[in-house]
N, C-alpha and C positions, 0 to 999 in steps of 0.2 A: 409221823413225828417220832425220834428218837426220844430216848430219856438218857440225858448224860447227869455224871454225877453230883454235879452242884445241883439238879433238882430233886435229884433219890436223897439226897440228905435234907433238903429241904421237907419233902414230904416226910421223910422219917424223923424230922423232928416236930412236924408238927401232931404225927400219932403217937410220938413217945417223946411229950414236953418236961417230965421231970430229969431225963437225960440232956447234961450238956452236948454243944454242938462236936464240939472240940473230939469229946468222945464217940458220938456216931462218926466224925470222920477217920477216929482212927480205927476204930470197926470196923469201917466197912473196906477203908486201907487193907487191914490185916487181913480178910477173903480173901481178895480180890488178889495180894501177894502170895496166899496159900492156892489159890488156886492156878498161877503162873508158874509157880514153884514145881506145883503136881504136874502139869503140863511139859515143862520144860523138862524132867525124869522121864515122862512115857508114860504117867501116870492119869488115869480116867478118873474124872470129875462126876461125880452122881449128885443133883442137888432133886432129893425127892419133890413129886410134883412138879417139877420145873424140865427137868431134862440131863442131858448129860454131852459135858465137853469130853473128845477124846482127840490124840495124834495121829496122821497117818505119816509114814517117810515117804515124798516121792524121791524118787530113784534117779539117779543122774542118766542126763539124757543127752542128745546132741539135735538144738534145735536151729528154726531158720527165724532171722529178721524180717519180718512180714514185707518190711522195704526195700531192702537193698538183696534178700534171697540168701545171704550170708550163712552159712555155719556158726552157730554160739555153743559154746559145751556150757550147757545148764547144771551146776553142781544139786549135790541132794539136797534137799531141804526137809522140813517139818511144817506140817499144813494141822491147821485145827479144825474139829468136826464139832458139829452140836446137831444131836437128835434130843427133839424134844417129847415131852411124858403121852401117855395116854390120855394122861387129866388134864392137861395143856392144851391136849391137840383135840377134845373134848370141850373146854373153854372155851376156841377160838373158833371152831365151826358148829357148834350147837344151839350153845348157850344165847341168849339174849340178853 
């Protein structure tokens, strides 16, 4: 099961109910843009105990259409990585 955003705000209002809604969305808005932001520069993403978003470039290539056998010149692009924490990767195979 994912967790998408209309439920992290849900949950995060119901553990921080003296904050309006209106406000945790625009929190969590404002991350989530500094962290596109960061990304979009070349810039690595550290969110302690959680993990860390980085960039790689792949390289322009020249590939085939699995159908037709064809030649496609594939331009470079920007692929996103996530290695997650010790404490994380601790939480999820350990812990009970």
């Amino acid at each position: 099961m994912a967790i998408v955003k209309s439920k992290l705000l849900k949950q995060l209002s119901s553990n921080y109910p003296n904050f309006l809604k209106k406000d945790l969305e625009k929190f969590t808005n404002i991350i989530f843009n500094e962290i596109k932001r960061a990304l979009k520069r070349g810039d690595r993403v550290e969110l302690r105990g959680f993990g860390v978003f980085y960039t790689n470039i792949q390289k322009q290539r020249i590939s085939r259409n699995p159908k037709t056998g064809e030649k496609v010149n594939t331009p470079e692009k920007k692929t996103i990585h996530f290695k997650m924490s010790k404490d994380l990767f601790k939480k999820l195979n350990y812990e009970e």
